[in-house]
TORFI-607929 format. One record per residue (C-alpha): residue number from 1; x, y, z; residue in three letters. Coordinates in Angstrom, 1 decimal. Example, Ala and Ser with C-alpha at 12.3 -4.5 7.8 and 13.67 -1.06 7.14 Angstrom:
<rs>
> marba / c1 / c2 / c3 / zavo
> 1 / 12.3 / -4.5 / 7.8 / ALA
> 2 / 13.7 / -1.1 / 7.1 / SER
</rs>
This chain:
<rs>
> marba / c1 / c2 / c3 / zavo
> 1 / 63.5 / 119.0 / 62.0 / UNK
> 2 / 65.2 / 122.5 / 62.6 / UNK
> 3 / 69.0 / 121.7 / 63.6 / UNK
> 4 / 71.9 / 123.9 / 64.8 / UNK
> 5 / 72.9 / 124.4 / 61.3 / UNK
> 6 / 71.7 / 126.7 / 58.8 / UNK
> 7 / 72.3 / 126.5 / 54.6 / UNK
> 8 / 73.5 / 129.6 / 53.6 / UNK
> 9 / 71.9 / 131.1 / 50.1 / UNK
> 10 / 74.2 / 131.0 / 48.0 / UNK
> 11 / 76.7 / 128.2 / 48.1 / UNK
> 12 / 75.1 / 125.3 / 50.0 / UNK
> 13 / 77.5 / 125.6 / 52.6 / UNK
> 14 / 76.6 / 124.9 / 56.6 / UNK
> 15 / 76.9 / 127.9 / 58.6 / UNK
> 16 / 79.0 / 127.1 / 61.8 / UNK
> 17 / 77.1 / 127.1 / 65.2 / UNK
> 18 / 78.4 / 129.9 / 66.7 / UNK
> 19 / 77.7 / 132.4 / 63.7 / UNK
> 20 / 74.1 / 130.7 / 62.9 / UNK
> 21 / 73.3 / 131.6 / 66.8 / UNK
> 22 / 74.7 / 135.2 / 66.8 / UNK
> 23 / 72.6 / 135.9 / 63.9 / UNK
> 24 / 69.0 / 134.3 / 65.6 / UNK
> 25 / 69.8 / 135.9 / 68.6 / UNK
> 26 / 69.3 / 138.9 / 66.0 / UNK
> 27 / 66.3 / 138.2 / 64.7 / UNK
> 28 / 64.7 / 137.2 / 68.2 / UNK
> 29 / 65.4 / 140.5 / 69.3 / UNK
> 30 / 64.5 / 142.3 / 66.0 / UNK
> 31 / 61.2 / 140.5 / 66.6 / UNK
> 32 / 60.6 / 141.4 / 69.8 / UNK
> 33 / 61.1 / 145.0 / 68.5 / UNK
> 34 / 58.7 / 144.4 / 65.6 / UNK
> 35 / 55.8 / 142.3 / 66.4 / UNK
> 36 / 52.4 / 143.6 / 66.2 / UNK
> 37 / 51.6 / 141.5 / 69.5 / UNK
> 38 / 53.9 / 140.6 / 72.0 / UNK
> 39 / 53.5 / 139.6 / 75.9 / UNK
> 40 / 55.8 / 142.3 / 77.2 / UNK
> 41 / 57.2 / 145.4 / 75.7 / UNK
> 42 / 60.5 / 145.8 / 77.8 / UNK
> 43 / 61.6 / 149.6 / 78.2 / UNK
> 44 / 65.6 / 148.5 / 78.2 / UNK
> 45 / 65.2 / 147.0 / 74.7 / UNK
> 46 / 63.7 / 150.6 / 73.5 / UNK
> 47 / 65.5 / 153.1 / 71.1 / UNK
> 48 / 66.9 / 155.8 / 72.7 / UNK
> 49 / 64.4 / 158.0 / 71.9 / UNK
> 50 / 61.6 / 155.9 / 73.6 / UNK
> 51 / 64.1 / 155.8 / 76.4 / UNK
> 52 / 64.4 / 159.1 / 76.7 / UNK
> 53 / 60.3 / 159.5 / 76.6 / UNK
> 54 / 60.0 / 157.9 / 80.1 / UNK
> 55 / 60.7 / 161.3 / 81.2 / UNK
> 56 / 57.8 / 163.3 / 79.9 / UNK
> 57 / 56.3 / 162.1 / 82.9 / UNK
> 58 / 59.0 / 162.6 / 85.2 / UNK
> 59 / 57.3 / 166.8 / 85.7 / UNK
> 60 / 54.4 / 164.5 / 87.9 / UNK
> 61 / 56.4 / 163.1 / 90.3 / UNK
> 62 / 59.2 / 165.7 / 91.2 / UNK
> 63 / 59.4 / 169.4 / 91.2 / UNK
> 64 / 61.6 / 169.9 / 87.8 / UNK
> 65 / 62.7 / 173.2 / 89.1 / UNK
> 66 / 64.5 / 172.1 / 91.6 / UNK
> 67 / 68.5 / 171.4 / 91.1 / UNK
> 68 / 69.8 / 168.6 / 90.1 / UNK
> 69 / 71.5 / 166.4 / 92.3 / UNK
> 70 / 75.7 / 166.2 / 93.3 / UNK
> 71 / 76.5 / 163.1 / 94.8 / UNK
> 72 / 73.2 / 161.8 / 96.0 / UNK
> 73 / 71.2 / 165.0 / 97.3 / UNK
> 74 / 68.2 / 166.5 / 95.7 / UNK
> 75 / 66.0 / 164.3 / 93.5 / UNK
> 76 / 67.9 / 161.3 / 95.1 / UNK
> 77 / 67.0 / 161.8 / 98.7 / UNK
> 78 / 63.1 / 162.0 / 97.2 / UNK
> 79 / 63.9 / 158.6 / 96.1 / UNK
> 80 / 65.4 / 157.2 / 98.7 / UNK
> 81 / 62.9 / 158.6 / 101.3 / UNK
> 82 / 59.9 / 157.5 / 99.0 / UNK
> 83 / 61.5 / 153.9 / 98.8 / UNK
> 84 / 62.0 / 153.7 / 102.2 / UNK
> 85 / 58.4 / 154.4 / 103.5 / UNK
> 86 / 56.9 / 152.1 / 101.2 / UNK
> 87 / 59.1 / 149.4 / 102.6 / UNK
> 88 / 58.4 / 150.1 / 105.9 / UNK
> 89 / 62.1 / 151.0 / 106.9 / UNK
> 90 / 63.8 / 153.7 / 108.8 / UNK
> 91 / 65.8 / 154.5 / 106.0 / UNK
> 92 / 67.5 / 154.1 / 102.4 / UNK
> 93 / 70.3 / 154.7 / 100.6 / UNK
> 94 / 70.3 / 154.8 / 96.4 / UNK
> 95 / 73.3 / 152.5 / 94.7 / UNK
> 96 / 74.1 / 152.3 / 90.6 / UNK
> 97 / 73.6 / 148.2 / 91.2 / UNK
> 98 / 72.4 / 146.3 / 93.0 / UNK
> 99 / 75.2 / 144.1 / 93.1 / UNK
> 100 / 77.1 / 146.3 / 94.7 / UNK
> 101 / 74.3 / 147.2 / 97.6 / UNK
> 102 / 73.9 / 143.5 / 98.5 / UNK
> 103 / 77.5 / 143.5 / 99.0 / UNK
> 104 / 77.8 / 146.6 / 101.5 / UNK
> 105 / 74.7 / 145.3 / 103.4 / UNK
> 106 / 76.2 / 141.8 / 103.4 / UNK
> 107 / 79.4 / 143.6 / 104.8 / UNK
> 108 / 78.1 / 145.7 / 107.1 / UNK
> 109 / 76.2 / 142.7 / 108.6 / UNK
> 110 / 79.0 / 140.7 / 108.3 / UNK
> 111 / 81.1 / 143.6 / 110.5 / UNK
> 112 / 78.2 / 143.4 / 113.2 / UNK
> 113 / 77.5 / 139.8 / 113.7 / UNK
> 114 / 81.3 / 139.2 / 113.6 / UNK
> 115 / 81.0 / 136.2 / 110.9 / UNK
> 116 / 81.6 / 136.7 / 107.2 / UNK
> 117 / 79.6 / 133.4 / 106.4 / UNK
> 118 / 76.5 / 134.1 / 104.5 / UNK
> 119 / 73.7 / 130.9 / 104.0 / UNK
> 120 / 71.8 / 131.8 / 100.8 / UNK
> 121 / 70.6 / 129.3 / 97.7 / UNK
> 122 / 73.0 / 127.6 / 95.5 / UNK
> 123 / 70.5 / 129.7 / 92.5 / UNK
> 124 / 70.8 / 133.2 / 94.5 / UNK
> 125 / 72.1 / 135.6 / 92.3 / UNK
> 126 / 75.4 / 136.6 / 94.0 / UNK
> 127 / 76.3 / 132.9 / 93.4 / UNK
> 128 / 75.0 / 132.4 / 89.7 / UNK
> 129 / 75.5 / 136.3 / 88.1 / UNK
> 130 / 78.2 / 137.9 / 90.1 / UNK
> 131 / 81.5 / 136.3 / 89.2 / UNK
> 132 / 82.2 / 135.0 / 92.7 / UNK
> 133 / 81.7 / 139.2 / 94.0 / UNK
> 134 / 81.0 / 138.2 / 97.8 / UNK
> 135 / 84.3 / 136.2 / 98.2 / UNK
> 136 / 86.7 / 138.3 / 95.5 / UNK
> 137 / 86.0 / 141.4 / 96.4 / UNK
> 138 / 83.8 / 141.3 / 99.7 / UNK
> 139 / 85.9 / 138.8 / 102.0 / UNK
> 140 / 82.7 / 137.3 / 102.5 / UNK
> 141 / 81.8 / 133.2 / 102.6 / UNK
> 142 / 78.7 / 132.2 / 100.9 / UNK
> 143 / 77.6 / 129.1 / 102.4 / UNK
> 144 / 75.1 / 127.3 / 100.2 / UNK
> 145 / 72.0 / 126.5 / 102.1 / UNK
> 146 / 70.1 / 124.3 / 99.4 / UNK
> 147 / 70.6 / 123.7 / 95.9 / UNK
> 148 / 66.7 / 122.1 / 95.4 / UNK
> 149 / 65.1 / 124.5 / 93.0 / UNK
> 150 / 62.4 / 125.8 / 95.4 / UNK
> 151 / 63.0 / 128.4 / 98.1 / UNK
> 152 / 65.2 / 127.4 / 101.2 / UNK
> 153 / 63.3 / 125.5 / 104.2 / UNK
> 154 / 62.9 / 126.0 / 108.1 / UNK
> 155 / 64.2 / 122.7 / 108.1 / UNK
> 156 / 67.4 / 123.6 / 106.1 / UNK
> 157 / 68.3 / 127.1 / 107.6 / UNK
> 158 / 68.0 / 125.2 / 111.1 / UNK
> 159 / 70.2 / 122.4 / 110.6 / UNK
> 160 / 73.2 / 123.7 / 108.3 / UNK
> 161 / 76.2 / 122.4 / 109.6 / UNK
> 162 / 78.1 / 125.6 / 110.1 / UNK
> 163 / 77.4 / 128.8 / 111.6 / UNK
> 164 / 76.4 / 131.5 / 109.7 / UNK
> 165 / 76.0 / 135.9 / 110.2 / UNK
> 166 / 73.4 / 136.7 / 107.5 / UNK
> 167 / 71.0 / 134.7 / 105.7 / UNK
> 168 / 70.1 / 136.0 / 102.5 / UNK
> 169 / 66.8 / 135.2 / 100.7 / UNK
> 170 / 65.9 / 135.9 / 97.6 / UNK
> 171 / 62.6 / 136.6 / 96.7 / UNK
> 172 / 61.4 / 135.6 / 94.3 / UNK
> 173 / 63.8 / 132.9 / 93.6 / UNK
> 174 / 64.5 / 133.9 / 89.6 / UNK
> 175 / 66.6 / 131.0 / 88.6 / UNK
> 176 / 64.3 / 128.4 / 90.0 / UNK
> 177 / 61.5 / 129.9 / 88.0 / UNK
> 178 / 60.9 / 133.3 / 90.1 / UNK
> 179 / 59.3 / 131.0 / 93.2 / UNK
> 180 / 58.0 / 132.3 / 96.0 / UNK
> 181 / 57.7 / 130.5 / 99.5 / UNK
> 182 / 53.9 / 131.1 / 101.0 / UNK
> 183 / 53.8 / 133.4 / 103.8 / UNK
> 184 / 53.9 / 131.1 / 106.8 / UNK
> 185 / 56.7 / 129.2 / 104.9 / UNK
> 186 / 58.6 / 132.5 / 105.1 / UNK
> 187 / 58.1 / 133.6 / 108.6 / UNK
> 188 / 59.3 / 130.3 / 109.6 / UNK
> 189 / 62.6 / 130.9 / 108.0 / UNK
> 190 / 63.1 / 134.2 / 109.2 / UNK
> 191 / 62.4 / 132.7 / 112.3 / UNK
> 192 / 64.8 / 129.8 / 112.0 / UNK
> 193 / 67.3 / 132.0 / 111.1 / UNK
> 194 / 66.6 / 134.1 / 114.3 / UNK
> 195 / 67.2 / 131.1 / 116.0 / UNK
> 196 / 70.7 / 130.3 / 115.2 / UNK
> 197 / 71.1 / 134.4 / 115.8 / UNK
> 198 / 71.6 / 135.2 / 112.1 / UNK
> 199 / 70.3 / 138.0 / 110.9 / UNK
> 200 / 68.4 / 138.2 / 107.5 / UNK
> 201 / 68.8 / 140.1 / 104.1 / UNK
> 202 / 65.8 / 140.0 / 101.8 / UNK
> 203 / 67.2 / 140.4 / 98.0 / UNK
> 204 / 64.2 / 141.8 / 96.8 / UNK
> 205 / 64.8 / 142.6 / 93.5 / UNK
> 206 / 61.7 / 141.7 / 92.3 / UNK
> 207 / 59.9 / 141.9 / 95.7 / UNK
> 208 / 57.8 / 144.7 / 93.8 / UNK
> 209 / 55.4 / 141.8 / 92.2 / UNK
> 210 / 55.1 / 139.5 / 95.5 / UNK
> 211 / 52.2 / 141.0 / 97.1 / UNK
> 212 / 49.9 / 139.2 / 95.5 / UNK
> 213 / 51.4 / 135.5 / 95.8 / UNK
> 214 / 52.4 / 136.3 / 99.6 / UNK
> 215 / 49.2 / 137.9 / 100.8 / UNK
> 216 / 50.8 / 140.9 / 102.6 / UNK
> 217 / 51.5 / 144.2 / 101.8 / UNK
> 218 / 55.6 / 145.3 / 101.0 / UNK
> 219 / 56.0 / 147.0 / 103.9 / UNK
> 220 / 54.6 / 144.1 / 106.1 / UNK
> 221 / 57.1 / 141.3 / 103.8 / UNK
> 222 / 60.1 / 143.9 / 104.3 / UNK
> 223 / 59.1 / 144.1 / 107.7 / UNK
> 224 / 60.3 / 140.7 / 108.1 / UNK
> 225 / 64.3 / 141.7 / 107.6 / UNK
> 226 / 66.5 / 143.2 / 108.9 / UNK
> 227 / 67.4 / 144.8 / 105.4 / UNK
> 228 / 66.0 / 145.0 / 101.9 / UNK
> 229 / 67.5 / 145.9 / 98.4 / UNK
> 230 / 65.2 / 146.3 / 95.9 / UNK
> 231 / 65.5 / 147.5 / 92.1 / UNK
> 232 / 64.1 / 150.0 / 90.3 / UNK
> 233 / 64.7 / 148.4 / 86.4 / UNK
> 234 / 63.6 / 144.8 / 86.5 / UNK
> 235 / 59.9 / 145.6 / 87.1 / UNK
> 236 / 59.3 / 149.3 / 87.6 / UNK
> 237 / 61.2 / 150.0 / 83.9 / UNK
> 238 / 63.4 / 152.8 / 85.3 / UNK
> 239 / 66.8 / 153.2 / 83.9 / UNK
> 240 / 69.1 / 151.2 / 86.4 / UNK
> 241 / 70.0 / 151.5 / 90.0 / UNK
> 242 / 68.4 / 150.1 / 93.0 / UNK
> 243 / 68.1 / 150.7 / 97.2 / UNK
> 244 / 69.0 / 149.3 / 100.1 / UNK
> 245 / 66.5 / 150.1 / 103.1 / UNK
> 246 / 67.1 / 149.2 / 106.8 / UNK
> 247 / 67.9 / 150.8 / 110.1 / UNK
> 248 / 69.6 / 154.2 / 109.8 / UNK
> 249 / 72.7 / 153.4 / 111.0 / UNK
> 250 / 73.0 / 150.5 / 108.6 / UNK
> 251 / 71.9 / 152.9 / 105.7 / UNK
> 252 / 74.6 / 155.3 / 107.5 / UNK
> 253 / 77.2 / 153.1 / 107.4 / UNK
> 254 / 76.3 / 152.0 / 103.6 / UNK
> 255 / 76.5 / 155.2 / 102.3 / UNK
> 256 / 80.6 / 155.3 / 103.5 / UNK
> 257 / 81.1 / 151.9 / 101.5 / UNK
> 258 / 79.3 / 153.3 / 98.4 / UNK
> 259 / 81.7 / 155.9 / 98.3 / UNK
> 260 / 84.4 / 153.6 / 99.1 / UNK
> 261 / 83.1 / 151.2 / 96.2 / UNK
> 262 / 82.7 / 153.8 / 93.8 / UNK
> 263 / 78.8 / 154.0 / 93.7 / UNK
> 264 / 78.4 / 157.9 / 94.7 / UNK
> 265 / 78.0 / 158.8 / 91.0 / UNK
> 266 / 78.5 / 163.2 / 90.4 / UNK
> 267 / 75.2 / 162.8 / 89.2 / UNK
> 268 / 71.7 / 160.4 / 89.1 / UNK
> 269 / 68.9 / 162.4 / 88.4 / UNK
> 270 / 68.0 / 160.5 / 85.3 / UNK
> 271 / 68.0 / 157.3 / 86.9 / UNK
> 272 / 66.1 / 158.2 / 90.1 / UNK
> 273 / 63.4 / 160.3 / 88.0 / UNK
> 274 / 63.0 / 156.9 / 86.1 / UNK
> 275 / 62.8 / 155.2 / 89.2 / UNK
> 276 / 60.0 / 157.5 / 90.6 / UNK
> 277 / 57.8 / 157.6 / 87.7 / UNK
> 278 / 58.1 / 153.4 / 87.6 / UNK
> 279 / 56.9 / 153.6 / 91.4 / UNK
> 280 / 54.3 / 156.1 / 90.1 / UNK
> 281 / 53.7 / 154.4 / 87.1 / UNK
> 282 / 54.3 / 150.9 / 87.1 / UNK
> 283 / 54.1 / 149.6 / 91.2 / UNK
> 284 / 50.2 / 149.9 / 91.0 / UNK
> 285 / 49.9 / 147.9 / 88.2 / UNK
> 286 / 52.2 / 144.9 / 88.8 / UNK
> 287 / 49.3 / 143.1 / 91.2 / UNK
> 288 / 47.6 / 142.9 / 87.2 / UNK
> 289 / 49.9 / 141.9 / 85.1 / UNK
> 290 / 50.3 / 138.9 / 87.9 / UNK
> 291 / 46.7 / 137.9 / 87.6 / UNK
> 292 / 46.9 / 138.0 / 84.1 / UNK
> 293 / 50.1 / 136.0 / 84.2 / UNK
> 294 / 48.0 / 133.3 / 85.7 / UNK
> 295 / 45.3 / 133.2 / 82.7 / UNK
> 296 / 48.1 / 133.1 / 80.2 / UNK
> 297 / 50.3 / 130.3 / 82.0 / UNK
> 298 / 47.1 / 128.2 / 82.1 / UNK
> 299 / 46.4 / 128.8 / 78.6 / UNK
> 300 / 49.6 / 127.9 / 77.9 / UNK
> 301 / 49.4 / 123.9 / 79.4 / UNK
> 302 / 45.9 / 123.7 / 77.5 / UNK
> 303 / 47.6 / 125.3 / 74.1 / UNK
> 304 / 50.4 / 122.5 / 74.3 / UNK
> 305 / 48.0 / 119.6 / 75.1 / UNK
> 306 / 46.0 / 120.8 / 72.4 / UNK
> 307 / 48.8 / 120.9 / 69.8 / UNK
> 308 / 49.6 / 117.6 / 71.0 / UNK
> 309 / 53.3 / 118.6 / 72.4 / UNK
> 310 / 54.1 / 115.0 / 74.0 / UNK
> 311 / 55.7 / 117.0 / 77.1 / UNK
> 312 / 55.1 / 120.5 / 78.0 / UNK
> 313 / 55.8 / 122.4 / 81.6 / UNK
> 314 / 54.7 / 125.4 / 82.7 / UNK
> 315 / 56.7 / 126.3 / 86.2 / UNK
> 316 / 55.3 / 126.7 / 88.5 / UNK
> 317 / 51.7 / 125.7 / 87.2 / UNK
> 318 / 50.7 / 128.6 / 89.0 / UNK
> 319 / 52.7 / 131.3 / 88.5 / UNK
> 320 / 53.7 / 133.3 / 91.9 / UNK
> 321 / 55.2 / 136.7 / 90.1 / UNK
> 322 / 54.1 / 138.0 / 86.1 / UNK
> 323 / 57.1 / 136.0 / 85.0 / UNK
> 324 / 57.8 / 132.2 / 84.9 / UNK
> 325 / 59.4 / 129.5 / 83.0 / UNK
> 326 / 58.1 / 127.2 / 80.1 / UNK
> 327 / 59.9 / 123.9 / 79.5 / UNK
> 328 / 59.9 / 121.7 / 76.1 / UNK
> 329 / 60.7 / 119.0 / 75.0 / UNK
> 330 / 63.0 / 119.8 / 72.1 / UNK
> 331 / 67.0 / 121.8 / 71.2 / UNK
> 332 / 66.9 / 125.0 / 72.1 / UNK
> 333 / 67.9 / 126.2 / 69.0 / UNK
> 334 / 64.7 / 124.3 / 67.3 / UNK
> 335 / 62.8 / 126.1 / 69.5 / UNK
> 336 / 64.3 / 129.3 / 69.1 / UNK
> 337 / 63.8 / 129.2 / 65.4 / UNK
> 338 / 60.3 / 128.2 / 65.8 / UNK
> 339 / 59.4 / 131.1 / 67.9 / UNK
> 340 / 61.7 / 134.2 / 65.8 / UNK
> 341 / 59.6 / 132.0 / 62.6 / UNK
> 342 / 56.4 / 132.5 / 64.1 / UNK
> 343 / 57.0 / 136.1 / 64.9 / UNK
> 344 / 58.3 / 136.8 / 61.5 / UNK
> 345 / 55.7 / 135.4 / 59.7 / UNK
> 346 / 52.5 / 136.4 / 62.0 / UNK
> 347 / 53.5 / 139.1 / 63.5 / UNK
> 348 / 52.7 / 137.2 / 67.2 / UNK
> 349 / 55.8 / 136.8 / 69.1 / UNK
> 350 / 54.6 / 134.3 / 72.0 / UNK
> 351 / 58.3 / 133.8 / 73.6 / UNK
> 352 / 60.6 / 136.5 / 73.4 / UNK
> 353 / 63.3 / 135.7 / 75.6 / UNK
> 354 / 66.1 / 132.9 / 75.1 / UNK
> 355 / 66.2 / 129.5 / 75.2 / UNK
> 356 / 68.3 / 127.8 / 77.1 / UNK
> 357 / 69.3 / 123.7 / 76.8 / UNK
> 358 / 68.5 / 122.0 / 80.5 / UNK
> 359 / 69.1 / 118.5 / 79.5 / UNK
> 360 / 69.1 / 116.5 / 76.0 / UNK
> 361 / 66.2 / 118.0 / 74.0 / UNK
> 362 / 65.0 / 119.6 / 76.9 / UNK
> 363 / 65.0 / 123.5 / 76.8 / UNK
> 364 / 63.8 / 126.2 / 79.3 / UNK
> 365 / 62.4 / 130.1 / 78.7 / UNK
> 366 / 61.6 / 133.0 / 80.5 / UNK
> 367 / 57.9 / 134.4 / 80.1 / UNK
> 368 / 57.2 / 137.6 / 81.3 / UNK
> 369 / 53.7 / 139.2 / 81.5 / UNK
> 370 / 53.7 / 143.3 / 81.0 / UNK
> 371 / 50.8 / 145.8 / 80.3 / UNK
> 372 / 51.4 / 144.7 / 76.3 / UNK
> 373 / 49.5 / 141.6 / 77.3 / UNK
> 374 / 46.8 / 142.4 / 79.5 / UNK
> 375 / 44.6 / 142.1 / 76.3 / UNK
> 376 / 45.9 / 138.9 / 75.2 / UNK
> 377 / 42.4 / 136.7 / 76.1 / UNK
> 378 / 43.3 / 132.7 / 76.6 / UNK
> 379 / 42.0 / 132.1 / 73.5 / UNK
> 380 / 44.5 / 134.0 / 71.8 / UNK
> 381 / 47.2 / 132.6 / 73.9 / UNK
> 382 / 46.1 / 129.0 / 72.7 / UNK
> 383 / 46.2 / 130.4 / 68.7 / UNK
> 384 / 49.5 / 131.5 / 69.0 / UNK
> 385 / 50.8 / 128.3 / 71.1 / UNK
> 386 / 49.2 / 126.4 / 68.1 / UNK
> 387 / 51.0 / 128.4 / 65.8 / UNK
> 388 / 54.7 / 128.0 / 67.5 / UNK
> 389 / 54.1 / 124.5 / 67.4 / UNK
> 390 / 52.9 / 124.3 / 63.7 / UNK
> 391 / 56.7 / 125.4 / 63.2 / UNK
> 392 / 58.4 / 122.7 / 65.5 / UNK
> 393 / 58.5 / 120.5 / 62.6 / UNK
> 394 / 59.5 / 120.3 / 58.9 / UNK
</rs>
């Protein structure tokens, strides 16, 4: 069996834990770089000259002639403007982060409704990735709806025990395995929200890719907030940056606490041509990679029962986005090896993302479904499961 440890060439001796996991992390991501098949070729983990090449096609979606932008005009309006209408909203207004848009629309909110408590998810992303950000810098109070790992209920929003200004939803629910609610589900909690006369904040992130689980249109599933930030990296490949669409005066008043956060960079035109040609680009295609998600998760459960894996999980069974989570029965590190092997020595890398240890011998990934694998049939998907798990062992 693969352990934590690795012999090293030369003298015999065991490689300490940390060092060993430095250098797989390493080879995982030389792999990704170098296999001849892969599930998704992400833009971020590009050379800078593949980088740079997202902007040959930057002359079809903006007028190149034009000036460059100073602190948010120009190519950055276009963005803001174009984001805005596809969501449905009055307006929008472009920040470097999206951590620091949810925070001025949680503010602003928070200034309006008079209450700096905000109900969101234990597994939202303000209280898993931010470093505490609402409360430290903020003055805000998240107040922690659920921590179940499925999208918040009716049920839940209309009974918490304390008052609340904003409920925040985030959709899809990454850390729970990029969940979705179903539509009715989520009208209800907009509307139980309503009730207790909270307003509601869609993090939307990846609300690009929901379409096709929710059965509505993104301007009709924006429609149901009162604001929306979505990004322009996670699915559409741009360069960074995201928007926060709502009312006008809400966009208004967003734009003063950018500047007072620091967010009005001199300049963004690289980062919101990137963004246009990934709404160009990339936004038409996301329905597919979704569907396809679906044939490879399936092949997935029938690749593992086939390879005799005594416990496999795909989550949800049925993905709702192109990304979702596979759970296994074994160290993370095993199966980190195992996968980086498989790559190295087939040139099929099946799981290119970490590993991460959610019990004892119980370990979790991220799968993520781009245009690299549309022409990955399920039959290939059940080769290369039988290969990964060929490498479990010995």
């Amino acid at each position: 069996m693969i352990t934590g440890m690795s012999d090293t060439a030369d003298t015999g001796e065991r490689m300490p834990d940390e060092e060993h996991r430095t250098r797989l992390r390493e080879r995982r991501l030389a792999a990704a770089r170098n296999a001849e098949r892969v599930l998704a070729r992400l833009g971020f983990r590009g050379t800078l000259r593949e980088r740079l090449a997202l902007l040959d096609a930057a002359r079809d979606v903006y007028d190149l002639d034009e000036p460059a932008d100073v602190y948010g005009d120009g190519v950055v309006e276009a963005l803001e403007e174009r984001t805005a209408g596809l969501l449905g909203q009055e307006a929008a207004v472009f920040f470097p982060t999206g951590t620091m848009a949810q925070q001025v629309a949680l503010r602003c909110w928070a200034a309006r409704t008079g209450s700096p408590a905000v109900a969101l998810h234990a597994l939202a992303h303000p209280e898993v990735h931010e470093r505490n950000a609402l409360s430290q810098v903020s003055g805000l109070r998240p107040v922690r709806v659920t921590d179940a790992p499925r999208p918040p209920t009716a049920a839940e929003v209309r009974d918490l025990e304390e008052p609340f200004g904003a409920l925040m939803l985030e959709l899809p629910l990454r850390d729970a395995g990029f969940v979705l609610p179903s539509w009715g589900e989520l009208t209800e909690v907009v509307a139980a929200a309503r009730e207790r006369d909270a307003v509601v904040h869609f993090d939307g992130a990846r609300l690009w890719e929901s379409t096709v689980h929710l059965g509505r249109p993104l301007d009709e599933i924006a429609g149901l907030a009162d604001s929306v930030y979505v990004s322009f990296y996670k699915s559409l490949d741009g360069y960074g940056g995201a928007a926060l669409a709502g009312p006008r005066t809400l966009v208004e008043e967003a734009r003063s606490w950018r500047h007072r956060y620091g967010g009005t960079v001199f300049q963004q035109f690289p980062a919101a041509l990137s963004a246009l040609v990934g709404l160009e680009r990339e936004l038409p295609r996301l329905p597919g990679y979704v569907r396809h998600a679906r044939v490879v998760a399936a092949a997935l459960r029938e690749g593992f029962a086939a390879a005799g894996v005594p416990w496999a999980r795909v989550h949800p069974r049925v993905p709702h986005t192109h990304d979702f989570q596979v759970w296994l029965p074994y160290d993370a590190e095993v199966l980190a090896e195992a996968a980086v092997r498989t790559a190295e020595e087939t040139g099929t890398l099946l799981f290119a993302n970490a590993w991460s240890r959610r019990g004892p011998d119980i370990a979790c990934t991220e799968v993520y479904v781009r245009a690299a694998g549309l022409d990955w049939t399920a039959d290939d998907v059940r080769a290369a499961v039988a290969e990964f798990a060929s490498r479990l062992d010995g």
